[in-house]
TORPA-4810 file (N, C-alpha, C, O; in nm, 3 decimals):
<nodes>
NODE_1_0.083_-0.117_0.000_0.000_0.000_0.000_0.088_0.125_0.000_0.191_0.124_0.068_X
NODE_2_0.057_0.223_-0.066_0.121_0.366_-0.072_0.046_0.452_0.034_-0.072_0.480_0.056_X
NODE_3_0.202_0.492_0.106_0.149_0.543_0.228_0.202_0.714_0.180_0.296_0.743_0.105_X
NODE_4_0.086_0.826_0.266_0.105_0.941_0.216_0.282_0.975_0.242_0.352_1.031_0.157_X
NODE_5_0.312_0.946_0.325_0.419_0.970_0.370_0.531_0.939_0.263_0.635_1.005_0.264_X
NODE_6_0.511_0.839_0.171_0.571_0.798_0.066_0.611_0.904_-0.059_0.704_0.901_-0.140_X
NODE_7_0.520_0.983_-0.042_0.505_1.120_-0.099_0.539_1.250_-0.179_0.505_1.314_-0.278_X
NODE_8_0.653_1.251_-0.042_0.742_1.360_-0.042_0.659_1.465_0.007_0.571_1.416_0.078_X
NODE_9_0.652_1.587_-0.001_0.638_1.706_0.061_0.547_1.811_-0.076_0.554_1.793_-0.198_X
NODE_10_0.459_1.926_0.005_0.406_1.962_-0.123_0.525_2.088_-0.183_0.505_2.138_-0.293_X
NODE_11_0.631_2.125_-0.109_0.769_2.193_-0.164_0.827_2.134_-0.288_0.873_2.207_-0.376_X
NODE_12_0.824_2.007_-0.297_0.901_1.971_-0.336_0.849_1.938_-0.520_0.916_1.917_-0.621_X
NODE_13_0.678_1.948_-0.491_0.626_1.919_-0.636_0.624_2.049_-0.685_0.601_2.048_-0.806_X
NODE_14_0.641_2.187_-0.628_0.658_2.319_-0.706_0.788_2.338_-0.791_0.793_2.418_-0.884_X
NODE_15_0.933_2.229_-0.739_1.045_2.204_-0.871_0.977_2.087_-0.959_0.946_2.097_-1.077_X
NODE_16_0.961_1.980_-0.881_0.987_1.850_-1.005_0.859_1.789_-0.976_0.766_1.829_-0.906_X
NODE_17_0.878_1.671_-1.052_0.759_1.591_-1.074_0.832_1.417_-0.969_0.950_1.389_-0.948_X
NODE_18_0.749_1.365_-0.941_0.777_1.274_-0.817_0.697_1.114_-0.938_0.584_1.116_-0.989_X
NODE_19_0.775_1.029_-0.947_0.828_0.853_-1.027_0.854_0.784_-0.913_0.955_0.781_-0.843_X
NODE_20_0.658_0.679_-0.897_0.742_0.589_-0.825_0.649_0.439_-0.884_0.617_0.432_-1.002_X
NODE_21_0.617_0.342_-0.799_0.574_0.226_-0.850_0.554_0.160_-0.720_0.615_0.182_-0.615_X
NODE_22_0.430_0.050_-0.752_0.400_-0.044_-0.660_0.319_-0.169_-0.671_0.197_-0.187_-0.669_X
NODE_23_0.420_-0.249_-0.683_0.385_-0.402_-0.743_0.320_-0.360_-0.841_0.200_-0.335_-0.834_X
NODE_24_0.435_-0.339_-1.015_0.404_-0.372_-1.113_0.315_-0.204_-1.170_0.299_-0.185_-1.290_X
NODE_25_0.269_-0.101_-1.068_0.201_-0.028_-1.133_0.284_0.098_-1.079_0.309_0.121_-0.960_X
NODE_26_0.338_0.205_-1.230_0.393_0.320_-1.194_0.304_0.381_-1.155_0.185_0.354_-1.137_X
NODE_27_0.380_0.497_-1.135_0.296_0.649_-1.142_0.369_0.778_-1.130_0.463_0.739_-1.061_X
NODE_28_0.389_0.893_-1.149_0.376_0.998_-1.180_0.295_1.131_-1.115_0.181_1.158_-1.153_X
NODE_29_0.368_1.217_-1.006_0.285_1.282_-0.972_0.352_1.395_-1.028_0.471_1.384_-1.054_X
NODE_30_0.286_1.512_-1.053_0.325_1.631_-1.090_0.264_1.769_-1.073_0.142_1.765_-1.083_X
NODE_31_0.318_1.899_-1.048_0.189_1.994_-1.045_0.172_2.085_-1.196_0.259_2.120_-1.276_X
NODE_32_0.040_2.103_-1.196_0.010_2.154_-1.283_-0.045_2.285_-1.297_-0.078_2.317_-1.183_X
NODE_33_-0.077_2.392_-1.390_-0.161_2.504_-1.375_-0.288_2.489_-1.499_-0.282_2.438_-1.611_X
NODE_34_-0.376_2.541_-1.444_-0.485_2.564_-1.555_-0.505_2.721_-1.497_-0.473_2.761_-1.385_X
NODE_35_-0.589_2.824_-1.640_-0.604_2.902_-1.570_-0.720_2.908_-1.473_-0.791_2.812_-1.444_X
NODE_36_-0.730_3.018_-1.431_-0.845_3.049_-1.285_-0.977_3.081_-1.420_-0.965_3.109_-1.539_X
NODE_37_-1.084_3.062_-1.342_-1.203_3.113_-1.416_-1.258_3.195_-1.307_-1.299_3.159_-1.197_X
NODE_38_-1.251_3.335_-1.371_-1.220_3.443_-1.277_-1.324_3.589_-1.389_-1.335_3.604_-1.511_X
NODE_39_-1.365_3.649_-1.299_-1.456_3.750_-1.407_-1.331_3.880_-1.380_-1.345_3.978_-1.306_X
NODE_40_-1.202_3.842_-1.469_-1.133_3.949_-1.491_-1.149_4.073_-1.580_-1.244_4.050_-1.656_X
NODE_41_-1.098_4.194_-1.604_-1.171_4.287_-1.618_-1.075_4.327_-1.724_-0.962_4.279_-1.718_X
NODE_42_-1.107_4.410_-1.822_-1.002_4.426_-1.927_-0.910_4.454_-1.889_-0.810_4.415_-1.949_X
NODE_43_-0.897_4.529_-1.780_-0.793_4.597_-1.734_-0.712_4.523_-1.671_-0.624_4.585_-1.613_X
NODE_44_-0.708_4.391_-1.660_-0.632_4.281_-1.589_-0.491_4.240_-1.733_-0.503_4.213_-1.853_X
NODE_45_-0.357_4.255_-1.635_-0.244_4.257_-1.764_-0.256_4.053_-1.778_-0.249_4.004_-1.890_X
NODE_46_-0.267_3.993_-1.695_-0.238_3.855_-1.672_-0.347_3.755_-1.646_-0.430_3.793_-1.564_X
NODE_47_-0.363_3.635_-1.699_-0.512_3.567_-1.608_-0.452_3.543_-1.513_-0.348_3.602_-1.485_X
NODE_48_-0.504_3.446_-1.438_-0.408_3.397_-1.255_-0.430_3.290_-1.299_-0.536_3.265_-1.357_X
NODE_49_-0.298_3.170_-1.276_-0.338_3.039_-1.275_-0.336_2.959_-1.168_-0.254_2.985_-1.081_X
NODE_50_-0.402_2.874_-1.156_-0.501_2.779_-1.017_-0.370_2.624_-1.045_-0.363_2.541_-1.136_X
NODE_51_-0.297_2.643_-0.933_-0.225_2.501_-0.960_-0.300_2.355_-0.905_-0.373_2.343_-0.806_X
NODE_52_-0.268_2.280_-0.975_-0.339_2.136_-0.910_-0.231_2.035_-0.867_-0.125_2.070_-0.815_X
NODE_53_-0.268_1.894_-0.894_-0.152_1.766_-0.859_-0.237_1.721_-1.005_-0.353_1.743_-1.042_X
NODE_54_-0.097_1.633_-1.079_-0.191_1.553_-1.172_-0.135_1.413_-1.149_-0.012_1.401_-1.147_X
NODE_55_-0.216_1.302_-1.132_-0.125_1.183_-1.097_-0.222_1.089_-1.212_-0.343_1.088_-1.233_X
NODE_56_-0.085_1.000_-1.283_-0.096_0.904_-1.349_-0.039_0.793_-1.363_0.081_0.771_-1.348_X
NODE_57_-0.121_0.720_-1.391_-0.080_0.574_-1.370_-0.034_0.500_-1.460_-0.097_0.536_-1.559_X
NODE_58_0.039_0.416_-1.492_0.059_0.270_-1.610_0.149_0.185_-1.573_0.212_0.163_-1.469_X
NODE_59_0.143_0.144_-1.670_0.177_-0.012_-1.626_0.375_-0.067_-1.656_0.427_-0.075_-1.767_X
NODE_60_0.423_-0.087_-1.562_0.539_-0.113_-1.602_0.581_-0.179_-1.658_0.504_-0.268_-1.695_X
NODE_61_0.748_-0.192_-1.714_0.845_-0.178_-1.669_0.902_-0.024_-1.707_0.988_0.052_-1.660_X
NODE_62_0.800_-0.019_-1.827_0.864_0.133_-1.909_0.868_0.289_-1.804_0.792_0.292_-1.707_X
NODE_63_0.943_0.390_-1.829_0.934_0.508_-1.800_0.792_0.600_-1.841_0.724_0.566_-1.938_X
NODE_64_0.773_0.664_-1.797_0.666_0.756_-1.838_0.661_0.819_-1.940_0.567_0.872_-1.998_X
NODE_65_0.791_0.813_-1.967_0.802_0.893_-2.152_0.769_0.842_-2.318_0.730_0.890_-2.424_X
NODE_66_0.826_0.676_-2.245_0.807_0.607_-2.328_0.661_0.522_-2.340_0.642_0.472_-2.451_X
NODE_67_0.588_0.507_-2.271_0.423_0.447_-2.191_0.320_0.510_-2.291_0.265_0.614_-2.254_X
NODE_68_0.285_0.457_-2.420_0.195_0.520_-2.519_0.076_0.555_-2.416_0.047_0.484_-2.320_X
NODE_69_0.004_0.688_-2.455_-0.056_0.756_-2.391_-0.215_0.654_-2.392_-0.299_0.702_-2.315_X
NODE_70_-0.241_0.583_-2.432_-0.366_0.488_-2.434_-0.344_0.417_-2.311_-0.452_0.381_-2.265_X
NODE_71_-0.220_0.373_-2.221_-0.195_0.276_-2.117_-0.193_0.425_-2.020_-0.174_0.400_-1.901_X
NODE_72_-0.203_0.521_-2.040_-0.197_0.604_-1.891_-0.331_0.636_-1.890_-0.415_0.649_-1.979_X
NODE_73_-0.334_0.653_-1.697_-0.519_0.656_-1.640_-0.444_0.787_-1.576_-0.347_0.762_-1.505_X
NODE_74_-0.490_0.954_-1.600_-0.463_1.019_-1.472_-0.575_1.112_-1.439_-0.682_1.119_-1.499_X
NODE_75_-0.533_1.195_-1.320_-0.678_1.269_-1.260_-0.591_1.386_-1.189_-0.479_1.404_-1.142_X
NODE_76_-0.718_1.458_-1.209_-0.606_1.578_-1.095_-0.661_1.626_-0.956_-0.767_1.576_-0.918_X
NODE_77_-0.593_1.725_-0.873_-0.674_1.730_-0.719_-0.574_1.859_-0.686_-0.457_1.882_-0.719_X
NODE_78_-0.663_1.929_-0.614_-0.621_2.015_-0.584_-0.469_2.026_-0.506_-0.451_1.941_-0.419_X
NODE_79_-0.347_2.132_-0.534_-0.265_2.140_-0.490_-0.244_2.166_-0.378_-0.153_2.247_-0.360_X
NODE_80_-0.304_2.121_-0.275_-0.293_2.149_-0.103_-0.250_2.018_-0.065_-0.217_1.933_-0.148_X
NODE_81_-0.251_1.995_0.092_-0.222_1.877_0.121_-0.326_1.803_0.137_-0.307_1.684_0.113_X
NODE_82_-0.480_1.849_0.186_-0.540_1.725_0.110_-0.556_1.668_-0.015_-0.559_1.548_-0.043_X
NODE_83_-0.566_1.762_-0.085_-0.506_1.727_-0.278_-0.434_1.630_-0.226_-0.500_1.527_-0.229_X
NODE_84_-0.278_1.605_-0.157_-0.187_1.490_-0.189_-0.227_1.392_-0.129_-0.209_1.277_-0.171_X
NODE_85_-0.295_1.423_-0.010_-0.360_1.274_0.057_-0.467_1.201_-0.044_-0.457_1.078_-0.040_X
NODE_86_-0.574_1.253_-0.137_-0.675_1.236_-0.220_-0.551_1.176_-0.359_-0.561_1.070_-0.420_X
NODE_87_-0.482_1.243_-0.371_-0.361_1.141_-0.463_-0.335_1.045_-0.371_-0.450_1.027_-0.332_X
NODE_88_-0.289_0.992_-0.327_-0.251_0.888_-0.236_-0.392_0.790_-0.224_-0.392_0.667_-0.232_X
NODE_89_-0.483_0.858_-0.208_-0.628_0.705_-0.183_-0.618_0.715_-0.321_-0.653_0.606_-0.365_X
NODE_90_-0.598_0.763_-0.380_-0.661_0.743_-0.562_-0.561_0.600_-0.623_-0.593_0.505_-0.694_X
NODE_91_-0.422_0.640_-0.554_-0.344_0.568_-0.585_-0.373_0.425_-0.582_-0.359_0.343_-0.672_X
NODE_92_-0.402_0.415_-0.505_-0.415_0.284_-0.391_-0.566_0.171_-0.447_-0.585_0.050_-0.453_X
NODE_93_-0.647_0.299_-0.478_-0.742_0.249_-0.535_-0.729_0.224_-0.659_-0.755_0.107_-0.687_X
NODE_94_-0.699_0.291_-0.749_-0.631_0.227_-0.897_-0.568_0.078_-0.892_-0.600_-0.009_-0.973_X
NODE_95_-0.491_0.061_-0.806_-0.431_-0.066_-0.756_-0.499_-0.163_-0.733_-0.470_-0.275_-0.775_X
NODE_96_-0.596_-0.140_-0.665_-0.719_-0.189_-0.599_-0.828_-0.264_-0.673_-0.895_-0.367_-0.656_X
NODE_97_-0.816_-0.166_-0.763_-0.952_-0.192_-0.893_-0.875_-0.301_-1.013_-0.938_-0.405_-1.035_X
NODE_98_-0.745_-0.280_-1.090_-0.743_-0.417_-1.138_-0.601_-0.476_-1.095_-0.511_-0.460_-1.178_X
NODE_99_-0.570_-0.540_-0.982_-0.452_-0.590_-0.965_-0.395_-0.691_-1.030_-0.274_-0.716_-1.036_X
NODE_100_-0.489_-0.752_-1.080_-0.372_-0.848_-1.210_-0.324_-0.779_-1.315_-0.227_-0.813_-1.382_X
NODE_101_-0.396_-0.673_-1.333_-0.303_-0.583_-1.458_-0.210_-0.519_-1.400_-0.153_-0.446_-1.481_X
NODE_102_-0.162_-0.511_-1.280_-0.019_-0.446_-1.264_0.022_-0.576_-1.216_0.139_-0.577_-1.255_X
NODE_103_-0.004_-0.725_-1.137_0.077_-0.798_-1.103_0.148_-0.884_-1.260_0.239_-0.965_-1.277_X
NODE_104_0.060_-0.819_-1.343_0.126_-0.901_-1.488_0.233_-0.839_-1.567_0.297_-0.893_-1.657_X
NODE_105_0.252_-0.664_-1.501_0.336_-0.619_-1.568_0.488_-0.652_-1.526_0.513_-0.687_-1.410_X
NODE_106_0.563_-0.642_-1.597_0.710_-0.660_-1.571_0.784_-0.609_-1.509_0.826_-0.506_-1.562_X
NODE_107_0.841_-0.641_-1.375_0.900_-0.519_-1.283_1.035_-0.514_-1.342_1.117_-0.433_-1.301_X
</nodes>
């Protein structure tokens, strides 16, 4: 089971993106921006963007770069720390839902 603690910190997803795996199933956490939907006014020079977590899943042995985009499942959640705890059950539950498709992949 992926424990939040497994994690890392939410500091640490504002540089990089966080690669890990568990029995057979990667994943990928990363933060993201979309913009804000915001009733800005002409006079606004910038929109504001709303950061999230985006976490995705597939199936190993491959890297995330190489993982044709049809084998990745991801979702996003807000960038706070319940955002990372809500990544973390999501995780777990992906796992949860088909475990012979990650116990078949190739570690």
């Amino acid at each position: 089971m992926i424990e939040r603690k497994d994690l890392f910190s939410i500091p640490f997803y504002k540089k990089s993106h966080f690669s890990g795996s568990y029995l057979g199933m990667r994943y990928r956490i990363e933060r993201i921006e979309h913009p804000k939907e915001t009733m800005a006014s002409a006079s606004d020079a910038e929109p504001q963007n709303a950061a999230y977590f985006k976490a995705t899943i597939f199936p190993g042995p491959y890297s995330f770069d190489v993982v044709p985009e049809t084998e990745k499942i991801s979702a996003e959640f807000d960038f706070s720390e319940d955002g990372l705890c809500r990544v973390c059950d999501w995780l777990n539950d992906q796992y949860n839902t088909r475990p012979e498709k990650w116990k078949n992949a190739h570690i």
